[in-house]
Steps between C-alpha positions, in 0.01 A plus 500: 500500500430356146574709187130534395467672859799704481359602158198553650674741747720708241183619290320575832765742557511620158852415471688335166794259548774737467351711773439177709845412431614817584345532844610182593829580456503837710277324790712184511831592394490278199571508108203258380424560085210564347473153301555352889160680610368363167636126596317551866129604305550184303577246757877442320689584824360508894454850618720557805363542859648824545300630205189390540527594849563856376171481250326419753568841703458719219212355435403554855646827494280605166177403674518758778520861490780722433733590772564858461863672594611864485797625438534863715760754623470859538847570326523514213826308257493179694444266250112466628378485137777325368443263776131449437524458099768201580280303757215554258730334247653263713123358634395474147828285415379267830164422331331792696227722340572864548338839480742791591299808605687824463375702814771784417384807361902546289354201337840346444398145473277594241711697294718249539318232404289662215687795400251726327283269527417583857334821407281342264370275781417795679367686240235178459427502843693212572715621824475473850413871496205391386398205691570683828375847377215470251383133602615296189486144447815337646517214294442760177761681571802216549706497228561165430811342337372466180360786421662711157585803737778334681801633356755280697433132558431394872331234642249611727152732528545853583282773655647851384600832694441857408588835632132594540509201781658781710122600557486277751665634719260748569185313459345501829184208536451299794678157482692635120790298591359170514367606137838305303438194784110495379573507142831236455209246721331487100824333420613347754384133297685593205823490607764336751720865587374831483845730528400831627801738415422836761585829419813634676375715783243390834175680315157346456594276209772342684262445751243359309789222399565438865083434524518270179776313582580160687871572499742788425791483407789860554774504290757725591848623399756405706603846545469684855220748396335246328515209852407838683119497359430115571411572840185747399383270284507213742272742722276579234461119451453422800194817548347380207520146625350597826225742351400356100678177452566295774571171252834672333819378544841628417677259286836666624719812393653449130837624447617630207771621262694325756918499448636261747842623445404830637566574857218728510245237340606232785451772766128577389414152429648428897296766648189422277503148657585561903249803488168348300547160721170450638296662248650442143702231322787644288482292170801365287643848357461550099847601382616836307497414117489631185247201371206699704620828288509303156158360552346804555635678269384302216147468650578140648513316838844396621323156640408434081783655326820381706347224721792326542723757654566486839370833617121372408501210745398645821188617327460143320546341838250741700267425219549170563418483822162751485396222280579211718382704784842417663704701723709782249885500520635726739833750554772309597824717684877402492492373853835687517358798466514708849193511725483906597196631662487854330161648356341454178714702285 
C-alpha cells in the first residue's frame, strides 16, 4: 500500500490521523504517532504489512452491512448495560462504526449517556418508542455524536429508551416482533455494529432483540442466583432460534463482576462452564472494579475514561475479536481446581 492509497482509505472512513493512529494501536498492539501516520501519507517512511493488511479489512468490513449483537438477560444487576456501553466503546476504539440501541424501557444507557438530555430526545420524537410505536424515521431519530444534546462525550450513535416503550409489551399485531429487525435493516449500511442492550426480563422487547440479532451475548454475575437463570435464557434462545431467527448465534455467556479470589466466584464460573458445554461458550470473565463505578458515575465509559486499567481488557479484547471476526477469549479454570459433579448451584 502507498501513502496516497492509505490516504485515500483514512478519508473513506472518515477517520483523522490521531484516530487512525489510535486504532492501529488497539488492533495491532502497537504505539505508532501521529506524525508516523503523517510520514506513511507522504511517502517519508514504508507503511508496514501488518497495517495495510488491517486497512484493508476495515475497509472491507465498512462496505458490508452491520452485524448486529444483543446484549440480554432476564436478571436484572449483571452488568448487561454496563457490558454493552463498553463493547460499544471498545468497537469504536477498533475503527468500528457503532449505533447502540437502547431496547430497555429503565432507559439506563440513555440516561447515562445523555443525562437530561434523554428526555428531550423523547420529547422530539427521537426514541425508539417512537420508531417501534408511532412509525418514526429511524435514521431521524439516532442521536448522533455530534449533536449539542449530548451531555457526556462518547463515541458512537445512539437510539434512546423511554418508559412509555413498556407499551410494547402489550401491543398485540401479527408479526410485531420482527418490527425492531424490519426497522435497524434501514441502517444496516450505516454502520459496522449495531449493540442491542435488552431489557432485563424474557418479554416481547427482549424478544424482538433475539429476532434482530446475529449474536447475543448474556452477561451474568458470578453469583449462584444469578448462573441459576442462564439456563432459561439458553431455552428461550434456542425457541426463538428454532421459530423467528434461525441465523442467531450465541457469542457465549459473559461473566461479570468476577473476583477470582473468591471461592464462591470460582465455583459459579466452574459450573457455568461444565453445564453450558454444548450450547454456550463462557467468555473471559470482566473483573469486580471500582473503574466501572467511577465511569458511570460521572456520565463516562470505563473503556474511555480508564482504558488502561486492567479490569477493561476483557471487553477491549472481545471487541477485538467481534471486529476481526475471530474466535473471543474464553474462561480459563485453575486446572487444580476439583472436578465435582454436583448441580448448578
Amino acid at each position: 500500500m502507498q501513502g496516497d492509497e492509505f490516504r485515500t482509505a483514512r478519508e473513506e472512513m472518515r477517520l483523522s490521523q490521531v484516530e487512525m493512529k489510535e486504532i492501529l494501536n488497539t488492533r495491532l498492539s502497537r504505539s505508532y504517532d501521529k506524525s508516523r501516520v503523517s510520514r506513511w501519507e507522504n511517502d517519508r517512511e514504508p507503511i508496514p504489512g501488518e497495517v495495510s493488511r488491517l486497512i484493508i479489512d476495515l475497509l472491507d468490513q465498512r462496505r458490508a452491512k452491520a452485524r448486529i449483537i444483543a446484549f440480554a438477560n432476564q436478571k436484572g444487576g449483571v452488568g448487561k448495560t454496563t457490558s454493552a456501553l463498553n463493547i460499544a466503546s471498545a468497537l469504536k476504539r477498533a475503527g468500528q462504526r457503532v449505533l447502540l440501541v437502547d431496547l430497555d424501557p429503565q432507559a439506563s444507557a440513555s440516561d447515562w449517556l445523555l443525562g437530561h438530555g434523554s428526555l428531550q430526545c423523547y420529547r422530539a420524537g427521537r426514541s425508539i418508542y417512537h420508531v417501534l410505536l408511532k412509525d418514526a424515521d429511524i435514521k431521524n431519530a439516532i442521536i448522533g455524536v455530534d449533536e449539542p444534546i449530548v451531555e457526556n462525550p462518547r463515541s458512537f450513535d445512539l437510539l434512546t429508551s423511554h418508559i412509555d416503550l413498556a407499551e410494547a409489551d402489550s401491543r398485540r399485531e401479527p408479526g410485531f416482533e420482527r418490527a425492531l429487525a424490519e426497522s435497524l435493516e434501514l441502517v444496516t449500511d450505516d454502520y459496522d455494529f449495531i449493540i442491542i442492550d435488552a431489557p432485563p426480563n424474557l418479554g416481547l422487547m427482549t424478544y424482538m432483540a433475539l429476532v434482530a440479532a446475529d449474536f447475543v451475548v448474556v452477561p451474568v454475575q458470578t453469583e449462584p442466583p444469578d448462573a441459576m437463570g442462564v439456563a432459561l435464557l439458553l431455552d428461550t434462545i434456542t425457541k426463538v432460534q428454532r421459530r423467528l431467527n434461525p441465523l442467531l448465534r450465541v457469542t457465549g455467556i459473559l461473566p461479570t463482576r468476577y473476583n477470582a479470589k473468591q471461592a464462591v466466584d470460582q465455583e459459579v464460573l466452574r459450573h457455568l462452564i461444565k453445564y453450558t458445554a454444548g450450547r454456550a461458550a463462557v467468555l473471559e470473565p470482566v473483573s469486580e472494579s471500582a473503574v466501572f463505578g467511577n465511569a458511570a458515575w460521572s456520565g463516562g465509559i470505563a473503556v474511555d475514561t480508564s482504558p488502561r486499567s486492567k479490569a477493561i481488557s476483557p471487553y477491549l479484547r472481545l471487541a477485538s475479536a467481534m471486529a476481526a471476526r475471530e474466535t473471543p477469549h474464553l474462561a480459563v479454570l485453575d486446572h487444580n481446581e476439583d472436578d465435582h459433579d454436583e448441580d448448578m448451584p
